[in-house]
MMTF fields as JSON, N, C-alpha, C and O atoms, coordinates in Angstrom:
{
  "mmtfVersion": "1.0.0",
  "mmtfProducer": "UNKNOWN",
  "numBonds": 439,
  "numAtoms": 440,
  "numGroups": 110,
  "numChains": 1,
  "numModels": 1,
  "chainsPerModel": [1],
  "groupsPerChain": [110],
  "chainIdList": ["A"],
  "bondAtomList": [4, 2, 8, 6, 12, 10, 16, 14, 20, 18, 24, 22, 28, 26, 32, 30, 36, 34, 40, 38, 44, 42, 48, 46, 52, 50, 56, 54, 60, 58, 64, 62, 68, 66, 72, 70, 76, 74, 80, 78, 84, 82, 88, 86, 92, 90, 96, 94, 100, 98, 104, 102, 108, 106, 112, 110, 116, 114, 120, 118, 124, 122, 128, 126, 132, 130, 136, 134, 140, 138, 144, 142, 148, 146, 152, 150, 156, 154, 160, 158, 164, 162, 168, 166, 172, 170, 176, 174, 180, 178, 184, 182, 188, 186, 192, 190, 196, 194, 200, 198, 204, 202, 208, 206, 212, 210, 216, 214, 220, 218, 224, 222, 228, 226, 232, 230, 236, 234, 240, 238, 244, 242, 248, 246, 252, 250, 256, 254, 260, 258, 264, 262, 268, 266, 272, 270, 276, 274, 280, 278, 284, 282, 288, 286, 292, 290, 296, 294, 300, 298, 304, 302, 308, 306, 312, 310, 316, 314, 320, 318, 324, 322, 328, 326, 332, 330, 336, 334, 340, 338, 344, 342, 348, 346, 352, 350, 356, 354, 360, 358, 364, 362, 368, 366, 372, 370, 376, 374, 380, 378, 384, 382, 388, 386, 392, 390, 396, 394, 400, 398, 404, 402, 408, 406, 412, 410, 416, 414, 420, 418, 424, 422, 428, 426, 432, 430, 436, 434],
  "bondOrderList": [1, 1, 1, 1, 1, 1, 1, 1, 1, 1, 1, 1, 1, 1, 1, 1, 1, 1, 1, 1, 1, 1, 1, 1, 1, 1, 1, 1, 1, 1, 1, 1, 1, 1, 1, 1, 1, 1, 1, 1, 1, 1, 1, 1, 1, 1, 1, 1, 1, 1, 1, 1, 1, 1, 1, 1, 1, 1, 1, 1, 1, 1, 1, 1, 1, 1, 1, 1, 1, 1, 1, 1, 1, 1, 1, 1, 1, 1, 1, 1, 1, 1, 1, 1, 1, 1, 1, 1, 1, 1, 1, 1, 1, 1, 1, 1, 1, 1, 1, 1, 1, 1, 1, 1, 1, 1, 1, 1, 1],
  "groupList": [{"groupName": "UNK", "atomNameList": ["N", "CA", "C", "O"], "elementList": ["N", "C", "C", "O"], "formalChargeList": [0, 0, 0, 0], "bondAtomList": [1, 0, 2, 1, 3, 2], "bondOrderList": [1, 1, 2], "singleLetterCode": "X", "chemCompType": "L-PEPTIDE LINKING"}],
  "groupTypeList": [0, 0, 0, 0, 0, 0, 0, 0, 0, 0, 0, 0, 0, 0, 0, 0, 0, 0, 0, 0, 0, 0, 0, 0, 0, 0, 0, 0, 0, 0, 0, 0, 0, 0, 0, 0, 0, 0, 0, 0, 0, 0, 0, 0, 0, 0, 0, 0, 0, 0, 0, 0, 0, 0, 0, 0, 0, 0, 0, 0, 0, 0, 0, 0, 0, 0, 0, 0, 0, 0, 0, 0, 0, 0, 0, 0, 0, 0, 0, 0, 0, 0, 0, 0, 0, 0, 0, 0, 0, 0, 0, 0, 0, 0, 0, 0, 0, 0, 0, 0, 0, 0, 0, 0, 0, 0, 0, 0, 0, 0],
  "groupIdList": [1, 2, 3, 4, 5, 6, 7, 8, 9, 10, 11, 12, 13, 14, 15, 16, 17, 18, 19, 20, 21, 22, 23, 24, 25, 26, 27, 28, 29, 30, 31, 32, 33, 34, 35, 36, 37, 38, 39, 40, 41, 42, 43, 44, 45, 46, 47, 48, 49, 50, 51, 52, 53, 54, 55, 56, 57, 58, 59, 60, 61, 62, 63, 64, 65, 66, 67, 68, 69, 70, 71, 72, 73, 74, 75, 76, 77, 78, 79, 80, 81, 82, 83, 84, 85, 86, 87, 88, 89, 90, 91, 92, 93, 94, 95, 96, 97, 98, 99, 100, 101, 102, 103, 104, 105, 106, 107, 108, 109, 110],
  "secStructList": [7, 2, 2, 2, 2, 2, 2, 2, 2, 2, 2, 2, 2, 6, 6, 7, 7, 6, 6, 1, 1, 7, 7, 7, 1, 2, 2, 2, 2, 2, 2, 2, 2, 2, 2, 2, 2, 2, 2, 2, 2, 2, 2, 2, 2, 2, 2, 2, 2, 2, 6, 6, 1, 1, 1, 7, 5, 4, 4, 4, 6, 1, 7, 2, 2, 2, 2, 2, 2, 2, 2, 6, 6, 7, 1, 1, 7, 7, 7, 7, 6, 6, 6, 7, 5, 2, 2, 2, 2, 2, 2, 2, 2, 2, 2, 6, 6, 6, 7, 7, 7, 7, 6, 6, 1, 7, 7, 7, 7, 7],
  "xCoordList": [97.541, 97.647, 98.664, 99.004, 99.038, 100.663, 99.426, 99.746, 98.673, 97.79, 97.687, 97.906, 97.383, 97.411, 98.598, 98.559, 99.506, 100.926, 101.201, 102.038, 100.479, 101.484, 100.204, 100.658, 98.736, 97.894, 98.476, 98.912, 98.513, 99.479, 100.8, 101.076, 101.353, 102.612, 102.102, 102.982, 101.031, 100.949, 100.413, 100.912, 99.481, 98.896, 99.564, 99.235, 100.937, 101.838, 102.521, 102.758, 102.752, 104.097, 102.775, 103.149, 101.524, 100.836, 100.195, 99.306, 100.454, 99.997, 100.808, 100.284, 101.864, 102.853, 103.844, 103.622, 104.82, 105.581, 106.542, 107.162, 107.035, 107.705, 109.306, 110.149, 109.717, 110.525, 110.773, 111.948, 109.681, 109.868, 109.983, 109.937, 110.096, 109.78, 110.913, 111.093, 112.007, 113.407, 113.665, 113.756, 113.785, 114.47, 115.64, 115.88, 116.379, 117.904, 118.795, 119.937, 117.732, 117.739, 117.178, 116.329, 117.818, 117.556, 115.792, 114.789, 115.914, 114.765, 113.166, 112.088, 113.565, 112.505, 111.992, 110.811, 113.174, 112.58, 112.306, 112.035, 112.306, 111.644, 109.954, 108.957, 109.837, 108.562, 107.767, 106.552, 108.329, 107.365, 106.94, 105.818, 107.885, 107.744, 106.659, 106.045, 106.491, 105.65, 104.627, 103.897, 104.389, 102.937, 102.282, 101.163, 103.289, 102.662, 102.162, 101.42, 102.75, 102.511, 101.233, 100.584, 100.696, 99.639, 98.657, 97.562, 98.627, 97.44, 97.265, 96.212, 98.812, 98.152, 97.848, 97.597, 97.903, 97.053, 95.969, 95.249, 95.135, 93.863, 93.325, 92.212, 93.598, 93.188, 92.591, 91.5, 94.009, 93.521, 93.173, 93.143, 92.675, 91.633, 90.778, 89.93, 90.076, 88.731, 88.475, 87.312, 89.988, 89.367, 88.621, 87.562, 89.325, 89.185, 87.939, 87.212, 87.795, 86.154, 85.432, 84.433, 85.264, 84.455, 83.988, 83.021, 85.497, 85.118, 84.508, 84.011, 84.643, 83.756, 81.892, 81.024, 81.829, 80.453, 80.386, 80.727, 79.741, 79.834, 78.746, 78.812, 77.83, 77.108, 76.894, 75.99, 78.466, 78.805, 78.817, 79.29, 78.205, 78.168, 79.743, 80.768, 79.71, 81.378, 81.854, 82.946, 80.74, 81.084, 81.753, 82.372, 81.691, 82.157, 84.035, 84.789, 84.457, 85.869, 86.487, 87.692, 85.29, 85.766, 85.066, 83.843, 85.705, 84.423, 83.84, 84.117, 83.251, 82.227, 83.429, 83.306, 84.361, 85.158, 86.035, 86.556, 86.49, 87.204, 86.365, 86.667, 85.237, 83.692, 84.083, 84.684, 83.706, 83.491, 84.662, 84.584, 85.696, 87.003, 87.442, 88.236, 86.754, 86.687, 85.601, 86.01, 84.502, 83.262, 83.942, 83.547, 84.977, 85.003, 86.58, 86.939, 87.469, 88.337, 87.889, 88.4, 86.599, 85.916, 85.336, 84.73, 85.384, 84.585, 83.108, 82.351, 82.857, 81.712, 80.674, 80.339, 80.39, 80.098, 79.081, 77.98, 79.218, 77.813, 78.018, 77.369, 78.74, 78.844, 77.836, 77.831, 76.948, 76.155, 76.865, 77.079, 77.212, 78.25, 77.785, 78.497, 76.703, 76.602, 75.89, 75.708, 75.461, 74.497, 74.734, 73.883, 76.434, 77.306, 78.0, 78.6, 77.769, 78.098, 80.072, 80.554, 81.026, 82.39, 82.938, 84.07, 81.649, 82.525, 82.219, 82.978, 81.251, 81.511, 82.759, 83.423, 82.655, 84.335, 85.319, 85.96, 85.949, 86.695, 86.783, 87.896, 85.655, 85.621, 86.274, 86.998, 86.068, 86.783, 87.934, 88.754, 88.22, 89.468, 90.491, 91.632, 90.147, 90.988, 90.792, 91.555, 89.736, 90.025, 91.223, 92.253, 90.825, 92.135, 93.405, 94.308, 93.893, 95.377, 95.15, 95.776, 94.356, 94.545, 93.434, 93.153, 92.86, 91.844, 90.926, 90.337, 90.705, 89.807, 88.378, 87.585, 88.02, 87.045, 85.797, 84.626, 86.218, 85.027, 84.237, 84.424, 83.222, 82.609, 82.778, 82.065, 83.937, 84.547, 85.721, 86.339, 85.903, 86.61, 86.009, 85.15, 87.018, 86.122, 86.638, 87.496, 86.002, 85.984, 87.128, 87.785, 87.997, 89.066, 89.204, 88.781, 90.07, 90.587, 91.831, 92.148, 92.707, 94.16, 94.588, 95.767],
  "yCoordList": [128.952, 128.691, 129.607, 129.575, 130.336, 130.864, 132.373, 132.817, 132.568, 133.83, 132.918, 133.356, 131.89, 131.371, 130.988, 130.623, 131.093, 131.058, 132.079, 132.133, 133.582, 134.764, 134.746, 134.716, 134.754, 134.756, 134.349, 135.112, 133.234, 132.555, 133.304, 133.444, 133.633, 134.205, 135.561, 136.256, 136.132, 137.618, 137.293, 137.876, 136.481, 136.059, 135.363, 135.184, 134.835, 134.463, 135.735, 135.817, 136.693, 138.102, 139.008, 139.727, 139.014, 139.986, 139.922, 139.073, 140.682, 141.272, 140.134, 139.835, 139.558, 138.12, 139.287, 139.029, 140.43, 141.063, 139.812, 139.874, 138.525, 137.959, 138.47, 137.586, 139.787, 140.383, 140.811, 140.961, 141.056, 141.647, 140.18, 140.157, 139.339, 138.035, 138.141, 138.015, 138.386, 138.273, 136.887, 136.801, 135.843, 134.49, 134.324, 134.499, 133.942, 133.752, 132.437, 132.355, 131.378, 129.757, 129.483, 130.166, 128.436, 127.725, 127.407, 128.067, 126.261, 125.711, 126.258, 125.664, 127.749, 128.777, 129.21, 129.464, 129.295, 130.3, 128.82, 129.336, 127.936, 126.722, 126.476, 126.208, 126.555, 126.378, 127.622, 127.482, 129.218, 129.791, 130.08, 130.584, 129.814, 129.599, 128.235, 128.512, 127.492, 126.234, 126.725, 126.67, 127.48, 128.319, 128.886, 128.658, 129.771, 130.619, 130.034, 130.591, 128.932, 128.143, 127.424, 127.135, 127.023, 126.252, 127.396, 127.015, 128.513, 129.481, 129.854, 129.712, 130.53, 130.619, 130.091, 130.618, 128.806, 127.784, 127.759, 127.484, 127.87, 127.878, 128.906, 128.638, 130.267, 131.368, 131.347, 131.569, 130.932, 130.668, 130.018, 130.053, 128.953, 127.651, 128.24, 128.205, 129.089, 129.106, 130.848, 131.18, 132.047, 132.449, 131.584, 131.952, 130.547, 129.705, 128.983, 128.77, 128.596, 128.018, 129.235, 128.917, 130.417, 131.457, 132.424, 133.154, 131.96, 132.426, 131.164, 131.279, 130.2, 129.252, 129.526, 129.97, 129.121, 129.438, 130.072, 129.54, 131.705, 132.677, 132.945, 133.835, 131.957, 131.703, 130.131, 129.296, 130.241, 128.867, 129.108, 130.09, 127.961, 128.392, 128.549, 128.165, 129.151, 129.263, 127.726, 127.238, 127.05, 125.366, 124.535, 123.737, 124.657, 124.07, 124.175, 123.214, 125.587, 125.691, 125.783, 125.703, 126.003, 126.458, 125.708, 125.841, 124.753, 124.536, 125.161, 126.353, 125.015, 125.713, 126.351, 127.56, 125.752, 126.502, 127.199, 127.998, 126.967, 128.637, 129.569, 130.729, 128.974, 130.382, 131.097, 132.168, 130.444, 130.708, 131.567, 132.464, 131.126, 131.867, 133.272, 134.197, 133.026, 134.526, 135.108, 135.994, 135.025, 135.581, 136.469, 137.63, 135.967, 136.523, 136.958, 137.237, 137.095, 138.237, 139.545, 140.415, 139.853, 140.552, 141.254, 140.741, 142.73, 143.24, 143.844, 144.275, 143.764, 143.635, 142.064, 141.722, 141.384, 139.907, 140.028, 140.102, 140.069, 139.702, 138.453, 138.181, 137.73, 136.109, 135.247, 135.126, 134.634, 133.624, 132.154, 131.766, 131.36, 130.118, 129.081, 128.959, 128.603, 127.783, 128.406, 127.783, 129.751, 129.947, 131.428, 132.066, 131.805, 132.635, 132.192, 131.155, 133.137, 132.674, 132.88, 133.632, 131.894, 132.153, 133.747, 134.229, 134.261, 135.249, 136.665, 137.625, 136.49, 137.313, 136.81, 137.445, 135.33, 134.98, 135.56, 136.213, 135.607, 135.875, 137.338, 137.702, 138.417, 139.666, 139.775, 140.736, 139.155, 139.035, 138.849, 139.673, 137.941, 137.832, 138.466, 138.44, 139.071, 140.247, 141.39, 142.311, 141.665, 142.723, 142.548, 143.22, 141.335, 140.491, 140.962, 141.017, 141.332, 141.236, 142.505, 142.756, 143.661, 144.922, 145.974, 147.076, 145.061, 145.858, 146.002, 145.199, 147.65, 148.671, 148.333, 148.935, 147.652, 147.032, 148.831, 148.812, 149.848, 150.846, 150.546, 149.517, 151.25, 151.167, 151.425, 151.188, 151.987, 152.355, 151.387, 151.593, 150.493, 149.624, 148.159, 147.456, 147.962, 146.561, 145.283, 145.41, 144.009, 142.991, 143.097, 143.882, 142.103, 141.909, 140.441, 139.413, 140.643, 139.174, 139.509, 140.247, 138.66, 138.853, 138.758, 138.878],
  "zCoordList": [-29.364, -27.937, -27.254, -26.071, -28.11, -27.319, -26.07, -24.967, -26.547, -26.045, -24.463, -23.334, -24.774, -23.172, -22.35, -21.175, -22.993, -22.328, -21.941, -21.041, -22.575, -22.298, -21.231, -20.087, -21.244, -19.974, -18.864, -18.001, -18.828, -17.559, -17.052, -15.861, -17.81, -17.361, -17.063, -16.555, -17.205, -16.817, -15.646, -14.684, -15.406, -13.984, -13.009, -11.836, -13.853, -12.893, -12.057, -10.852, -13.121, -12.578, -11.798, -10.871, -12.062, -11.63, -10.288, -10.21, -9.109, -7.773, -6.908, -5.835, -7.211, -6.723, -5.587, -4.404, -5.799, -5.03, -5.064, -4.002, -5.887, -5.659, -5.513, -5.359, -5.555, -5.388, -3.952, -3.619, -2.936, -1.723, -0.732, 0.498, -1.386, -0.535, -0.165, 1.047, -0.973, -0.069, 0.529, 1.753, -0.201, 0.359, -0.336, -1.531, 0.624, 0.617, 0.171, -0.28, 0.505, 0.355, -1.287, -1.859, -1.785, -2.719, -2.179, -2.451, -1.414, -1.407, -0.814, -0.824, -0.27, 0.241, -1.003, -1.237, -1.977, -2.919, -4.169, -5.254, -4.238, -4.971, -3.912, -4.581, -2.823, -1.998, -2.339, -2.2, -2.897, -3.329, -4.196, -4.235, -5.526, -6.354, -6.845, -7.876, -6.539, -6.197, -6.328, -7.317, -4.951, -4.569, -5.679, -6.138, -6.079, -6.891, -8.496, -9.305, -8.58, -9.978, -9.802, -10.807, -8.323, -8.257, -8.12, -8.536, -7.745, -7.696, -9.136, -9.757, -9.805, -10.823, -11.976, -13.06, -11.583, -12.663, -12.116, -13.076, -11.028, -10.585, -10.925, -11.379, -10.949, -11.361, -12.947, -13.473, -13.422, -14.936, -15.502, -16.732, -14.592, -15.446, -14.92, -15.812, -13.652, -13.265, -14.259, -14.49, -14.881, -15.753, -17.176, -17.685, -17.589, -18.566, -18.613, -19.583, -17.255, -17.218, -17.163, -17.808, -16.826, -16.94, -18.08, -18.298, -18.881, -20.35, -21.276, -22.397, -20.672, -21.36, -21.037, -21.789, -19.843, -19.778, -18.468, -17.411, -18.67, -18.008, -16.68, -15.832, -16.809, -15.373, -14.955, -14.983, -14.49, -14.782, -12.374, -11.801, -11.708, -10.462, -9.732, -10.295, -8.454, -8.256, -7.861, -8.149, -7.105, -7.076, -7.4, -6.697, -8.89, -9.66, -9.508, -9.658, -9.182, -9.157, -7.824, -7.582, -6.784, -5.62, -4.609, -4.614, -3.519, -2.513, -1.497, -1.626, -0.657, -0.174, 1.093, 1.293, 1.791, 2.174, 1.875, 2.653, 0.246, 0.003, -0.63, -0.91, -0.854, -1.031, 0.19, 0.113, 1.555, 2.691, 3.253, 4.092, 2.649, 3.605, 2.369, 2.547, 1.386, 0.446, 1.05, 1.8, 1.067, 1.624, 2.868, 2.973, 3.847, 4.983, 4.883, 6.027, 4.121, 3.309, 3.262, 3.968, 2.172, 1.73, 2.524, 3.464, 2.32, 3.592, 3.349, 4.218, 1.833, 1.397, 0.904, -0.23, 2.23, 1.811, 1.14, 1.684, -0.018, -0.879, -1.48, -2.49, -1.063, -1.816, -1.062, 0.163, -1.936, -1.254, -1.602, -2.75, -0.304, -0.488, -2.084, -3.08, -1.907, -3.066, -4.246, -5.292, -4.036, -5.177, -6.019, -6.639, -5.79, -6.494, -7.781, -8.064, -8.37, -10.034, -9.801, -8.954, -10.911, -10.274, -11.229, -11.263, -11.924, -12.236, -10.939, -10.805, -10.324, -8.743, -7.501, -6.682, -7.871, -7.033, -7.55, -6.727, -9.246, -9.708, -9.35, -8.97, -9.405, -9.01, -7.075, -6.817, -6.365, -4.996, -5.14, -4.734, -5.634, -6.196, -6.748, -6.284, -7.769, -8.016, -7.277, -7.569, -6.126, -5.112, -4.494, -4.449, -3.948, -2.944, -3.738, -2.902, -4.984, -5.683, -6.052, -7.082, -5.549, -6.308, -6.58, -6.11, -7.66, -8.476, -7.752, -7.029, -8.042, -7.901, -8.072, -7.347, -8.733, -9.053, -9.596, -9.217, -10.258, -10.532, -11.329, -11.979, -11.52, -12.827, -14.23, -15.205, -14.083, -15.337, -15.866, -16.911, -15.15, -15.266, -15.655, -15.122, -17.081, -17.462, -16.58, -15.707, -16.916, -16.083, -15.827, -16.511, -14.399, -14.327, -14.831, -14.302, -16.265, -16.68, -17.154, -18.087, -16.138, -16.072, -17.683, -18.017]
}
């Protein structure tokens, strides 16, 4: 299990800039820290459900309004709201934090 501890923690430190946040307060920097622990446990259970079963729908991890409010992030909308598989969300997703997304580039799994 430790492979999923160091997962988590790479998806915790990775595309965060929790360095440029610059908070000065105890409790600013406990509220983003927060944040960032609840995304990236979502990230990495919905990689976790995706490496479980890989046309698994995005539904299942995401509802139809954060389909909807990724769909319109994206400036290439090819997400269809209920009938997108979550490893094309997961691919938006890591646009949103970075990746290049080429063809020469394998999946993005943090």
């Amino acid at each position: 299990m430790r492979w999923k501890i160091e997962l988590f923690h790479k998806i915790l430190k990775s595309g965060r800039k929790a360095e440029d946040s610059k908070l000065r307060t105890a409790q600013r920097l406990t509220n983003i820290i927060a944040i960032f622990c609840i995304t990236s446990w979502r990230i990495f259970w919905m990689t976790m459900l995706n490496r479980a079963s890989h046309h698994c729908p995005a539904r299942v991890a995401l509802t139809p309004k954060e389909i909807g409010l990724l769909q319109h992030m994206i400036i290439k909308k090819s997400l269809h709201t209920e009938s997108s598989p979550l490893s094309e969300c997961l691919l938006q997703i890591a646009k949103l934090g970075g990746s290049l997304a080429r063809a020469s580039d394998p999946p993005p799994t943090p």
